[in-house]
GUSE-615677 format. One record per residue: residue in three letters; z, y, x of N, C-alpha, C, O, CB in turn. Coordinates in steps of 0.2 Angstrom, whole numbers, plus 2048, in hexadecimal, padded with zeros to 3 digits. Glycine has a CB too. Example, Ala and Ser with C-alpha at 12.3 -4.5 7.8 and 13.67 -1.06 7.14 Angstrom:
2
ALA8277E48428277EA83E8277F084282A7EF84782D7EA839SER8237F58408247FB84482780084082880684381D7FD846
END
This chain:
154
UNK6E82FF29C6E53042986E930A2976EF3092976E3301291UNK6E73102976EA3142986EE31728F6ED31228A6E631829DUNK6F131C28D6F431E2896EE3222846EE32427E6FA32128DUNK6EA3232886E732A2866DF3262846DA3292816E833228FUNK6DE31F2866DA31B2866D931827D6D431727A6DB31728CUNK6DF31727D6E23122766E13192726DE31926D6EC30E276UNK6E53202746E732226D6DF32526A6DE3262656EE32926FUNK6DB3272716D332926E6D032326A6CB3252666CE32A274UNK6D131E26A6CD3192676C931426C6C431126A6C931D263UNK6CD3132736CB30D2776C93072736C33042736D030C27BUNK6CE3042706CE2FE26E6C62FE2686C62F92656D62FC26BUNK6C43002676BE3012626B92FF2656B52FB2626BC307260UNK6B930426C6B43052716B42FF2746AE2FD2756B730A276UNK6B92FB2766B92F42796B52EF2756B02EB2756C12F227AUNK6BB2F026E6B62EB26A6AF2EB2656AD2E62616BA2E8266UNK6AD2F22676A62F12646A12EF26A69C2ED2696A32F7260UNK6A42F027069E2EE27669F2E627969B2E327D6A02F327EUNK6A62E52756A52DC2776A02DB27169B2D82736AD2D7277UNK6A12DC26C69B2D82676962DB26A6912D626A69A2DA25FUNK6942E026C68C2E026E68B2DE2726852DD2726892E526FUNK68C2DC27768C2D827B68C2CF27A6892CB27D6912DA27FUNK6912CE27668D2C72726892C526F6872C026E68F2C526EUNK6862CC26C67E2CB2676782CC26C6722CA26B67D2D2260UNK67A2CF2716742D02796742C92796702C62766772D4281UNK67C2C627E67A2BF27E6782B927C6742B527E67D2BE27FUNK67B2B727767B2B42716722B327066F2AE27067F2B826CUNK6702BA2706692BA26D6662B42716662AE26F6642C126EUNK6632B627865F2AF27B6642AA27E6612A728265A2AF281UNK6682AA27D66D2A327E66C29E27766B2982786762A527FUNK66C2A027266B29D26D66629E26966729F26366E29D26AUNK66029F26D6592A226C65729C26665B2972656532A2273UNK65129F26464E29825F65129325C65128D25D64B294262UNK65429625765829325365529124A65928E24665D298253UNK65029424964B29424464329724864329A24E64F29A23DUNK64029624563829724863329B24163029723D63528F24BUNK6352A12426332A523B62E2AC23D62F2B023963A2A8238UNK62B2AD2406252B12426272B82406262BD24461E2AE240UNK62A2BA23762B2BE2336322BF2366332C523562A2BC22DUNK6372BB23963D2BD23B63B2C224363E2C72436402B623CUNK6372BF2476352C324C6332CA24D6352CD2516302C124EUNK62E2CC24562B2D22456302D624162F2DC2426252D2242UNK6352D323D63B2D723A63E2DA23F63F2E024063F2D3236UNK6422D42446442D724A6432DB24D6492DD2506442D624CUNK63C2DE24F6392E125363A2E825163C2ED2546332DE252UNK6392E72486372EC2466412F12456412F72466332E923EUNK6472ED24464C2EF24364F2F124C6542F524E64F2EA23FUNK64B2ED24F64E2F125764B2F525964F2F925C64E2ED25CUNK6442F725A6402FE25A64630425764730A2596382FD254UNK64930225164A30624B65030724F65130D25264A303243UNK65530224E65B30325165B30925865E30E25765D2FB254UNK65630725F65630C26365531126165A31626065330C267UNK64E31325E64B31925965331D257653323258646316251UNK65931A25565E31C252662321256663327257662318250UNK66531A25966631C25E66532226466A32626566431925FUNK66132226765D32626C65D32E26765F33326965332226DUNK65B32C26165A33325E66333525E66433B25F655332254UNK66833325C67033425A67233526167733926267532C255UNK67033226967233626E67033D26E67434226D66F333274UNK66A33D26E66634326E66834926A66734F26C66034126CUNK66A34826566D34E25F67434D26167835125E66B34C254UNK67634B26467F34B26668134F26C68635226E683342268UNK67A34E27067D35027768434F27868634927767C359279UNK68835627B68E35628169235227B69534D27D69235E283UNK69235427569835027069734B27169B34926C699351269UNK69534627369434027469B33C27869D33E27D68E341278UNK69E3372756A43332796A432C2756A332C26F6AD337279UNK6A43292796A63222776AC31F2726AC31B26D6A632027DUNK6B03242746B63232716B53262686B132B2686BC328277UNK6B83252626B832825C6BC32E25D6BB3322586BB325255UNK6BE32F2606C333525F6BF33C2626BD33C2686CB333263UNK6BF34125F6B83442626BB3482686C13492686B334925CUNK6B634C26D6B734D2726BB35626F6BA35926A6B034D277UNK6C03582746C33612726C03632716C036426B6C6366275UNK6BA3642736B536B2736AF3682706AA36B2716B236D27AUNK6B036126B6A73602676A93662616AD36B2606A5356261UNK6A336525F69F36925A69E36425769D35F25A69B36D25CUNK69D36525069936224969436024969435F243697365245UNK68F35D24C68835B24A68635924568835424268635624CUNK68135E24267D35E23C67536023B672362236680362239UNK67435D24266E35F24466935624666C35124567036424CUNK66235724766135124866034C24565C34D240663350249UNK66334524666233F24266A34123E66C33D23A661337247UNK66D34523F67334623E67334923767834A234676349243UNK66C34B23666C34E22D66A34822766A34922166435522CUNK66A34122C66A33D22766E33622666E33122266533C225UNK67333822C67833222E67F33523367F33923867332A234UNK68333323168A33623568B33223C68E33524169333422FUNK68732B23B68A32724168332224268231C24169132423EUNK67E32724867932424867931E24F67531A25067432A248UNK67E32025267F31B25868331525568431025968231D25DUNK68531625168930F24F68530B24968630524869331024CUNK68030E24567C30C24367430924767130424667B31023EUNK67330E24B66E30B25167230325366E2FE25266F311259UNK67830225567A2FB25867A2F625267B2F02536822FC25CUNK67A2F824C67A2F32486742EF2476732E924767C2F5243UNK66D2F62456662F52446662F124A6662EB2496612FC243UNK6652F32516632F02596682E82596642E425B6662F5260UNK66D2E725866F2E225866C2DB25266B2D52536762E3258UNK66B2DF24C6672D92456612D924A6612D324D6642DC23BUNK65D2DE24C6562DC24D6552D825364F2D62536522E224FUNK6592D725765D2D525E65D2CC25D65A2C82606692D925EUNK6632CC2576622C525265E2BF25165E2B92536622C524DUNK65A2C524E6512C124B64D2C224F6482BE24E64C2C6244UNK64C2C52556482C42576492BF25D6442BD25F6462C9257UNK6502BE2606502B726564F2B025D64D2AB25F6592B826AUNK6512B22586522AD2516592A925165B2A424E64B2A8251UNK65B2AF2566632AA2586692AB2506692B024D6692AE262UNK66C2A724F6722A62496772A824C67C2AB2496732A0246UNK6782A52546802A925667F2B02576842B32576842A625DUNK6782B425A67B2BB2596792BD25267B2C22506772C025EUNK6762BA24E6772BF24567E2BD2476822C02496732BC23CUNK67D2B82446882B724368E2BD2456922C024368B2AF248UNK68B2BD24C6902C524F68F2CB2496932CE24668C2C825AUNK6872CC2496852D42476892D524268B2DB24267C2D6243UNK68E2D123A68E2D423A6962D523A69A2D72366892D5235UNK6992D223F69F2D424469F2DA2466A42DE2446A02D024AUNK6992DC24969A2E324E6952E72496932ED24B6962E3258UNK6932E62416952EC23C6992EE23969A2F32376932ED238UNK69E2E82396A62EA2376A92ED23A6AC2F22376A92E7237UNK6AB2EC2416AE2F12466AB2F82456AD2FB2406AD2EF24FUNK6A52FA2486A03012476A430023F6AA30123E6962FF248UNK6A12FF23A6A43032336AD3052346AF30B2336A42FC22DUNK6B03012356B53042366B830723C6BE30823B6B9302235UNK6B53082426B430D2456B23142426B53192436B030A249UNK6AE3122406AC31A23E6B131D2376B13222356A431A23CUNK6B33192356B931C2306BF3202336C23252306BC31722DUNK6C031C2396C531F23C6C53272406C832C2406C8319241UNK6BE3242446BA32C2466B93312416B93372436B332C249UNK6B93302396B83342356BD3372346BD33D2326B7333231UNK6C43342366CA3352336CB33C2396CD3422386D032D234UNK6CA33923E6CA33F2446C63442426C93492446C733D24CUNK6BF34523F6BC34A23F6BC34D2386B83522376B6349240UNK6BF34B2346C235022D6CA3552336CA35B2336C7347225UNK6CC3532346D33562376CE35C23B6CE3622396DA34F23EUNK6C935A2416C935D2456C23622426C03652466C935924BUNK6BF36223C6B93642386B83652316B436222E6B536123AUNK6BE36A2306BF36C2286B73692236B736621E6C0376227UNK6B136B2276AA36B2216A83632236A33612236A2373222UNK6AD35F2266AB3592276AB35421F6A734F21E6B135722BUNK6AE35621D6AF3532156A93562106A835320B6B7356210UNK6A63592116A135B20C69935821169435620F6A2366209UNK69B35821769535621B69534D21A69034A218697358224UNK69A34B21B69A34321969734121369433C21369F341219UNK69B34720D69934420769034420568E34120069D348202UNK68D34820968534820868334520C67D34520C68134E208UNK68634121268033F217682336218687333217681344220UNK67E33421867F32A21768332A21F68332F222675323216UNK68632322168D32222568831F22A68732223069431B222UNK68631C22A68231723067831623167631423668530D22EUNK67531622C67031322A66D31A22767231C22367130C227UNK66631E22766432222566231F21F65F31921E660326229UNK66532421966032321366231C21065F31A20B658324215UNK66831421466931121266E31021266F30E20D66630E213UNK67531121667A31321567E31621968331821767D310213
END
C-alpha cells in the first residue's frame, strides 16, 4: 500500500468494502434464518431506498466523488441534491442497502455485520468531516443543519 493510499484514508476504504461484502455474502449463505413475510417486504422496501440514496448522492457529487474521505484538491462543496438533506448519502445508502440486504435473505449473520459496517461509515465520516471543515470554512454551519447519514433520520 502505498503512502499516499493510508494518508487519504485507504484503510476506511478497505474496511468498509470488506463488510460489504460480508452482508452481500452472508445474506444467501445464511439465507432463511426466520420465515417472516413482513421481514421480506421491509427489506425490499429499505433496499429500493438504500439504492434510491445512493444513486441520487453519486449523481449530486459528480467529479467530487472519491472513495477515499479525504476529499479530492479540486472538490467543491456539495449542497445541491440529496445533499440538501444528508452530508453522507453514500455511506447511508450502504447502510439502508445492506439492513434491507439482511431481511430480505432473513439471514442473522448478515444483520449481525450491518451494524459493523455502520460503525466504520459513522466514523468514517467523522473523519472526512474533519478533512472538510479544514478544507471548507461554511462546512460547520452546513453540517450543523443537515442530518449525517439518513435523510430526515439522522
Amino acid at each position: 500500500m502505498s503512502e499516499s493510499f493510508i494518508t487519504k484514508g485507504g484503510l476506511w476504504v478497505v474496511t468498509h468494502n470488506v463488510l460489504s461484502v460480508a452482508v452481500v455474502v452472508l445474506g444467501p449463505v445464511f439465507s432463511g434464518q426466520w420465515h417472516q413475510p413482513a421481514s421480506v417486504a421491509v427489506g425490499a422496501v429499505l433496499f429500493v431506498a438504500g439504492g434510491a440514496l445512493g444513486i441520487a448522492g453519486v449523481r449530486a457529487l459528480g467529479a467530487n466523488r472519491t472513495p477515499y474521505p479525504q476529499p479530492l484538491a479540486q472538490a467543491q462543496l456539495v449542497r445541491t441534491g440529496v445533499y440538501r438533506w444528508v452530508r453522507h448519502p453514500l455511506y447511508g445508502s450502504l447502510v439502508l442497502a445492506s439492513l434491507g440486504w439482511a431481511l430480505l435473505w432473513q439471514s442473522a449473520a448478515a444483520l449481525l455485520v450491518t451494524p459493523l459496517l455502520a460503525a466504520v461509515l459513522l466514523a468514517k465520516s467523522r473523519r472526512e468531516e474533519e478533512w472538510l471543515r479544514l478544507k471548507f470554512p461554511e462546512y460547520a454551519d452546513y453540517s450543523a443543519a443537515t442530518r449525517r447519514l439518513i435523510p430526515w433520520v439522522f
